[in-house]
N, C-alpha and C positions, 0 to 999 in steps of 0.2 A: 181648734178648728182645722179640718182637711184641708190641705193644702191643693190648691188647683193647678194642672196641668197641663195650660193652654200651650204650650211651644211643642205637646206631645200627640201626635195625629190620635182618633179614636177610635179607626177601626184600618184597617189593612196596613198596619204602622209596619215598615220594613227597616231593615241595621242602616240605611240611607238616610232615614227621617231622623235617625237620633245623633243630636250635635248640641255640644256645649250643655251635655249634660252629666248629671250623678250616677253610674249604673253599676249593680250589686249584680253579680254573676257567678252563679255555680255549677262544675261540670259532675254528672254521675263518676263515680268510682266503681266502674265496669271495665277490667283493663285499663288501659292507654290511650282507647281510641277517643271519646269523650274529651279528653284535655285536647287530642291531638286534635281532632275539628275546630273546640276553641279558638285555637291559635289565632290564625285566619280572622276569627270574626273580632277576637279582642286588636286584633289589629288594624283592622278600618276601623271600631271604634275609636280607638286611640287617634288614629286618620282624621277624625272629624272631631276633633278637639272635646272629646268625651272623658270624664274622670271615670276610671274603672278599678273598681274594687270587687277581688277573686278571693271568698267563700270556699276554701278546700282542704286538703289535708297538705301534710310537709310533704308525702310526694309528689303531690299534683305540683305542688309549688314548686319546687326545686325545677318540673320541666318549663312551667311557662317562665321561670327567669332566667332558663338560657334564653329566651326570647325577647322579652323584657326587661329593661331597668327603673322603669318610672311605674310599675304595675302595685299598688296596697293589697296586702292580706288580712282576710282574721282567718284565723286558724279555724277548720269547720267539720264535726265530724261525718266521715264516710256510714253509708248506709252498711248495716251489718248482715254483709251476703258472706254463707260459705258453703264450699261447691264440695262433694264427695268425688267428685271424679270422674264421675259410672256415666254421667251424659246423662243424669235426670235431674237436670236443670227447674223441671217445674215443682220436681216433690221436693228440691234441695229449698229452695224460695217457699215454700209451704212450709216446712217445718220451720222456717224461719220469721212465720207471717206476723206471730206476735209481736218480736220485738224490733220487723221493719213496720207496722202500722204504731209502735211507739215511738221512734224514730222519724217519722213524718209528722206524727202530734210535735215532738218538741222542736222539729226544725221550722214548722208554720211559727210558733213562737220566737224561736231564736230568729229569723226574719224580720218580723215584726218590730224586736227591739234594734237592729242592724239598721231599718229602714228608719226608724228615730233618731238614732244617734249619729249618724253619718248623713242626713239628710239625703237620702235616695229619692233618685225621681223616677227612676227604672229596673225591676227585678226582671233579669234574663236566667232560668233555668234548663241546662242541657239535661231534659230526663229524670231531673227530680224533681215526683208529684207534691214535695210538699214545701219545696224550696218558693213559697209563693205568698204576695201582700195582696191586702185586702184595703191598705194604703194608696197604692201606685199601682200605675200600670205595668201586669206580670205576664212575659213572654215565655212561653215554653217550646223549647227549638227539641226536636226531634226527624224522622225519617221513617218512623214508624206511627201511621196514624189507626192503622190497626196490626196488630199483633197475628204471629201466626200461631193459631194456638188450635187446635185441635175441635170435634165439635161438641165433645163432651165435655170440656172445657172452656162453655161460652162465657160463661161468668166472670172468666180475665179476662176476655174484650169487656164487658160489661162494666166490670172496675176500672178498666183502663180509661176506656173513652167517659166515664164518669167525672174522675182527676182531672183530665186534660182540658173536660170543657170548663174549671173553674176559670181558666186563664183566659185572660184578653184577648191574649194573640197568640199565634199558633205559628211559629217557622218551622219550615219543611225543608230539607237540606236538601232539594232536589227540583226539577222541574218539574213544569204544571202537568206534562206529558208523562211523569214519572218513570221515567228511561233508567232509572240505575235503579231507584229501587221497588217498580213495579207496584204489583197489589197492593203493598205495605203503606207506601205512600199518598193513594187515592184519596179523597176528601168522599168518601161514601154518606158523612151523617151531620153535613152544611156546617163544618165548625170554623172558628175563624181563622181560616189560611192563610196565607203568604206563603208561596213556593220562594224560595231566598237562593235556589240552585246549589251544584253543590259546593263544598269549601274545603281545599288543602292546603296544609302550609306549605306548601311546594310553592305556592303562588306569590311567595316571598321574594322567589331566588329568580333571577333571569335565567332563560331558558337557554340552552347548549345546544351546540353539534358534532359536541366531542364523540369521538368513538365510544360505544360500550360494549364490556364485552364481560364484564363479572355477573355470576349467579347470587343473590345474595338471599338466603332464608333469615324469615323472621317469625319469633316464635311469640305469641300475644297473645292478650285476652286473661283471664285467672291465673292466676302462678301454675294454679296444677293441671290445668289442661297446655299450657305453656310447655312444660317437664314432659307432655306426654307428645305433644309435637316435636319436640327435640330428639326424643327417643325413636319415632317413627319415620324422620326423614336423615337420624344420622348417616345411617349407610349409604346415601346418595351425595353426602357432603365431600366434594374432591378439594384437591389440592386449588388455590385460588380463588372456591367460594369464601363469603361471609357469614359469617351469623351474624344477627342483632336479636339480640334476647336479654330477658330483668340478669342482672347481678347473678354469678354464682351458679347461673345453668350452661352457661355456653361451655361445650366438649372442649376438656383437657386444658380450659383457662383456669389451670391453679389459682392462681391470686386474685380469680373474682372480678378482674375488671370488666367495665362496661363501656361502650364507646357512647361517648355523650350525644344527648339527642343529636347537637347540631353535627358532628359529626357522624350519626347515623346518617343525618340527611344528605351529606354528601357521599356517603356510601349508594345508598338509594338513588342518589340523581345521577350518578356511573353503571347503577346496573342495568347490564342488558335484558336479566331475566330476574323476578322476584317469587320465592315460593310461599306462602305462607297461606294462613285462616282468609274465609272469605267472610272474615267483618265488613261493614258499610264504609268506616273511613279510608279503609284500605282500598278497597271499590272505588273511593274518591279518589284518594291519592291516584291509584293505576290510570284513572281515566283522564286524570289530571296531565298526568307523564308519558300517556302510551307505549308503559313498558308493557313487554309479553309478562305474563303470569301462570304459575301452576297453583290452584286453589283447592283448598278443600275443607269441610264444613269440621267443626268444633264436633263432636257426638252430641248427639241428645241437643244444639241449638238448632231449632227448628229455624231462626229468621235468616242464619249461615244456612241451613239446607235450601233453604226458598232461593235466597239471591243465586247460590250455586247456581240451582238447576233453573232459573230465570235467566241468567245470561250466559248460558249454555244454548240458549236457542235462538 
């Protein structure tokens, strides 16, 4: 017999409403940014006395346990994106369509058995369409409620907004006025919303008046569009900037180290200026910190060219 969910609201359910529950959560394996908004929201989870168990791969995990010590895992496989480089991000996800729509078949299953065995009362998905029960009530947190996709290309919104509306509920990592991320964010086709505002883990740290005065690039997003940002803004790198970049790419770091998230973040909460892609959680973060910024779009991501030239004006 289905288990019933009275302690869980039914319709406009926000991360506030849930307390003193089981919640199954998994971030998209899109870059860093994904895990990095998590952060934040497994953490008022955790706030409000919620058991939260993180659905991800070993690198997702390794970032959320600089964060956590009391967080469960099961190990979960990443959707199988690979990027060619060139910035044609739509044909690279096309040629891959067969075995990311088999990958969404077996992750609706592996769910299913996850929401059994662990008694789940709540599936929170960050942008995986198929990370979702047919058990419990399933959130799907995003910032993009429509895609910018081209016009001969209606048929990805068409699939998209198809996925999204299987879910209960719908968080939108921004406001109702959709101020950071514009068009994307609009509720244009009555789904069920909650604007949740947006979320950085910045919002951990108490805030400073310290001087800052370091420039600090950050290289994100795919490995190899990662390599290609490193390459394009090394000659502007002086004496006293940072880098923060994956393992192995950062200039003239022989040995490969990497400065660990958390001490990324304190690189980040001393910079006076930060250069890097204009992804959304980053967008978050800046607006979060009111550091200046030099941005610029990924090739060929049309939702980085939108936010660009969105808050450029």
């Amino acid at each position: 017999m289905q288990q019933e969910f009275v302690s869980l609201p039914k319709a406009q359910m926000k991360p506030a409403d849930l307390q003193k529950t089981r919640i199954l959560l998994s971030p998209l394996n899109w870059g860093s940014g994904h895990v990095a908004r998590c952060i934040p929201l497994v953490h008022q989870l955790i706030q409000q006395e919620n058991r939260v168990l993180v659905a991800c791969s070993n690198e997702q995990r390794v970032i959320f346990q600089a964060y956590f010590n009391q967080l469960d895992f099961i190990e979960h496989a990443p959707y199988p994106f690979h990027f060619g480089g060139r910035g044609h991000f739509g044909w690279d996800l096309l040629r891959r369509g067969g075995a990311l729509r088999k990958r969404l078949r077996e992750e609706e299953m592996e769910v299913s058995r996850y929401v059994k065995e662990y008694n789940i009362d709540c599936v929170i998905s960050d942008h995986r369409y198929g990370f979702i029960s047919d058990r419990v009530p399933s959130v799907f947190v995003t910032h993009q409620l429509n895609l910018p996709a081209p016009w001969f290309a209606f048929w990805v919104q068409k699939w998209h907004h198809r996925l999204i509306r299987r879910f209960q509920h719908i968080w939108v990592m921004d406001d109702a006025d959709s101020r950071l991320a514009g068009a994307l964010s609009e509720n244009r086709h009555e789904f069920p919303v909650s604007y949740i505002g947006p979320f950085s883990r910045f919002q951990l740290y108490p805030r400073t008046s310290e001087e800052k005065t370091s420039t600090v690039f950050i290289a994100s997003g795919p490995e190899i569009y990662a390599r290609q940002f490193i390459a394009m803004q090394h000659e502007y790198f002086k004496e006293g900037d940072t880098w923060i970049a994956p393992k192995n790419l950062i200039p003239g770091d022989k040995e490969g180290e990497m400065h660990s998230w958390r001490e990324q973040d304190q690189i980040i909460l001393q910079a006076k200026k930060v250069v890097a892609r204009c992804g959304y959680s980053t967008l978050m973060d800046l607006d979060y910190l009111h550091t200046e910024a030099e941005l610029s779009a990924t090739p060929g991501q049309r939702e980085q060219a939108y936010l660009l030239k969105f808050h450029k004006k």
